[in-house]
N, C-alpha and C positions, 0 to 999 in steps of 0.2 A: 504494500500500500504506500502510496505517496507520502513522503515523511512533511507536508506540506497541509496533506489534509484533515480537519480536523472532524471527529464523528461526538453528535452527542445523543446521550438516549437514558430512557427512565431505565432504574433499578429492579425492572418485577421481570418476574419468569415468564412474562407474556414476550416480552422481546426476544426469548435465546434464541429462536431458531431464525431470527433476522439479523445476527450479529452472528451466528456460526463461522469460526474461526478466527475470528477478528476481536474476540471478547475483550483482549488487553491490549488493545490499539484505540477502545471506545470508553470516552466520561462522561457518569452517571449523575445526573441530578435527578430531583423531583420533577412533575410534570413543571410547576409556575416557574420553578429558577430556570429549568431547562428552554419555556418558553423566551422567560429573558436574557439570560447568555444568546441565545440567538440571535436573535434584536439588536443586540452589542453588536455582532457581528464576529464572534469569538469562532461557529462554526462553520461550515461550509454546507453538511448536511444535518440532520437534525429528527430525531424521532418525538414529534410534534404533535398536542394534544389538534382535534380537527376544531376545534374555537380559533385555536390559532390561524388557523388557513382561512378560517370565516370572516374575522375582523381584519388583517391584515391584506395588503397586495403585495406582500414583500415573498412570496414566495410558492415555489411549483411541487405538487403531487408527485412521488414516483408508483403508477398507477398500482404496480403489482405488487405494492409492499406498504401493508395498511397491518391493525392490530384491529380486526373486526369481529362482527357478533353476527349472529342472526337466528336468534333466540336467547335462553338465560345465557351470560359470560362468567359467574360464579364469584368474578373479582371487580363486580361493581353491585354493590349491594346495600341496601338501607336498612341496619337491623334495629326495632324498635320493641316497645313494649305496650299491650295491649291492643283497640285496633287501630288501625290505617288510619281507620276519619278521624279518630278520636285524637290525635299529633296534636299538640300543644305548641314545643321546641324541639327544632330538629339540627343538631349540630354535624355543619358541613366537614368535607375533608379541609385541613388544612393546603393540602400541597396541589389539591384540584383543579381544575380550568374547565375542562368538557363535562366530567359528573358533575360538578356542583348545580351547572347551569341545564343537566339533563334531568334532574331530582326537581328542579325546580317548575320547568316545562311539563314533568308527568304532572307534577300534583297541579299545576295551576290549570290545565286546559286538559286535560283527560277525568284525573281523581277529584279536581274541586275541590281540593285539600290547601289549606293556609293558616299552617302554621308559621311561627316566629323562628327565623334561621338565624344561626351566629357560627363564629370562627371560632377554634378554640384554641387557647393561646399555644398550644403544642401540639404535634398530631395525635390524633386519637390510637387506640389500641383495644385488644382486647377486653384491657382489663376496664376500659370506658363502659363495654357493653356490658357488663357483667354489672355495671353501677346503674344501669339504669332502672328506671321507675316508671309505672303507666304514663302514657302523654307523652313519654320523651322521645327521641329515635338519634341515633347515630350512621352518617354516611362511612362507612369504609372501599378504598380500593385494593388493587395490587394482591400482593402474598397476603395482606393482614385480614384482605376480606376472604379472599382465597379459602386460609386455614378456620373461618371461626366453626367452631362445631352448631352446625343447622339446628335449631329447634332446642339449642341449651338452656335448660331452667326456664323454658317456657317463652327466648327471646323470640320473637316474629322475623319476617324477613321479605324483603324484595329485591327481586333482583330488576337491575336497571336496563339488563338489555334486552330482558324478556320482557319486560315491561313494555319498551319501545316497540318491538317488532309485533307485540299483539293487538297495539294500539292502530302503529302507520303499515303495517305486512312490508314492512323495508327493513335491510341490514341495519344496522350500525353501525359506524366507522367511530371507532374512539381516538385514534391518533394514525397518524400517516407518518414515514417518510417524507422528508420534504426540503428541497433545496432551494439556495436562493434563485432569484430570478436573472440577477446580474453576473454571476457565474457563466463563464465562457460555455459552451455547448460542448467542446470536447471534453472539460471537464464534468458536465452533467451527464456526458456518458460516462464517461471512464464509472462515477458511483452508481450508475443506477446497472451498470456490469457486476459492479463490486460487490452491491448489495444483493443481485438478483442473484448470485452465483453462492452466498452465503445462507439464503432461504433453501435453496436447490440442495445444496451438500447437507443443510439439516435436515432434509427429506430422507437423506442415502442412510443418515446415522441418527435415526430417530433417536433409536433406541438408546445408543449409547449417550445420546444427548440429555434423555430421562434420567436414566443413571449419574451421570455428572451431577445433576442439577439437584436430586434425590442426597449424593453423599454432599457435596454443597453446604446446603441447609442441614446437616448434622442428618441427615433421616429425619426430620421432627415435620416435613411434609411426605405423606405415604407416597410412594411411587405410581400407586396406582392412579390417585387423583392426578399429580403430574400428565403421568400419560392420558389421561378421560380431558383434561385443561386444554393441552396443547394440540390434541387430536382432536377435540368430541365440540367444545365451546367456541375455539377460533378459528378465523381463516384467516386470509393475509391479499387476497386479489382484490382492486377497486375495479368492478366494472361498472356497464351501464346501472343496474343494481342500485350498486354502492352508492353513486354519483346521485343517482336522486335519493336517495338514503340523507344525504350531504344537504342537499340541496334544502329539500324538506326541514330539516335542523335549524336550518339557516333559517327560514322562510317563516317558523315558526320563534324563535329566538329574536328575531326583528320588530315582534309583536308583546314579547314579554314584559311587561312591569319591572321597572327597576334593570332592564338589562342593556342598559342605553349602549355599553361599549361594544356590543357584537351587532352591530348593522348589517342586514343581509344583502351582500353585493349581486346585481342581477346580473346570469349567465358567470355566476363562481366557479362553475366544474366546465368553462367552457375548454377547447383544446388551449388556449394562452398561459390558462395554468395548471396544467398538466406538463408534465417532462417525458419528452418522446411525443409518440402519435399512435397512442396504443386504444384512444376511446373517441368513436366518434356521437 
């Protein structure tokens, strides 16, 4: 790899098989910082919540390298206590971009749910859910929502991309690949080579890729979920699908209360910001 090019990308086991081989060549932030180190200008490509690609025009899709859903994703989930309507306070992710503002769109134009949302001054974890009380609800992603044991002491749960997809019958796109726009074209081939050949080789090694990722984490996530995660919950191609999947997001998001920074730009998934000419 170019010792010039810089990759940044989130810390959860949804990315491995998009950085296959490349693991210790890639810097990890949370979703937010990882959106803004970009912005600085610090990467050249960037594994980008899709808020990011909505609100901005600073940057191009690598169509075939998405971290998508199309049904439950298991690591976006709302785990509360007592019912649904019943939400009082719902404490968002701290490190969020796309869940915060997807939790917020169910409840307000699908569920008619309005509750009082806040940040919490560090990120949440397990032992948050285990504190909670009827009324309340906790947003988790990543591994931490991953791991929580389903239906613990009685906690409730939604998951955010089964949610979506029963509502609009469209994928999810939770975060893309995504390059700048001013980036020379050979170099926006050369990554979108790099990366699509890194998806491809963790096809060839699934398996052992589960294993890495299993002895990893100490064992303390079962293997078997790993492989059910990686195989059963996500996919990785944006097609036509996806793109209105995106679009819809947007469309909706434009309309939201309170979400005044993601302005939905008309014809977003057109080919100008996509990289290559893989969707017409």
């Amino acid at each position: 790899m170019s010792d010039e090019l810089k990759i940044g990308s989130v810390p959860f086991i949804n990315v491995r098989p998009l950085i296959y081989g490349i693991e210790d060549q890639v810097e990890y932030h949370p979703p937010s910082k990882l959106s803004m180190l970009m912005r600085s200008g610090l990467y050249q490509v960037a594994m980008l919540p899709i808020v990011e690609f909505l609100k901005t025009n600073l940057y191009e899709i690598i169509p075939s390298l998405g971290i998508i859903s199309n049904g439950p994703v298991q690591s976006v989930v709302l785990f509360y206590r007592g019912r649904l309507e019943d939400l009082k306070i719902v404490t968002l992710d701290k490190n969020s971009l796309t869940s915060n503002k997807l939790l917020r769109l169910l409840f307000t134009e699908k569920l008619k749910i309005f509750p009082q949302y806040q940040l919490p001054p560090k990120p949440s974890t397990h032992n948050t859910i285990d504190g909670l009380t009827p009324g309340q609800g906790v947003l988790l992603i990543g591994d931490d929502a991953l791991t929580f044991p389903r239906g613990k002491d009685g906690i409730q749960s939604l998951d955010l991309g089964g949610a979506w997809t029963n509502w609009t019958k469209t994928p999810f796109v939770f975060a893309a690949w995504m390059v700048r726009k001013d980036l020379a074209p050979f170099t926006k081939r050369f990554i979108e080579t790099l990366l699509t050949e890194c998806l491809e080789k963790s096809k060839i090694h699934f398996e052992g890729l589960v294993n890495e990722i299993f002895l990893e984490k100490e064992k303390k996530i079962p293997r078997a979920l790993i492989h059910q995660y990686l195989s059963s919950c996500l996919y990785h191609t944006i097609g036509p699908k996806e793109l209105r999947g995106i679009e819809l997001f947007g469309k909706y998001l434009s309309n939201l209360p309170n979400c005044s920074d993601t302005s939905f730009r008309p014809s977003v998934c057109g080919r100008r910001n996509l990289c290559g000419d893989h969707v017409s």
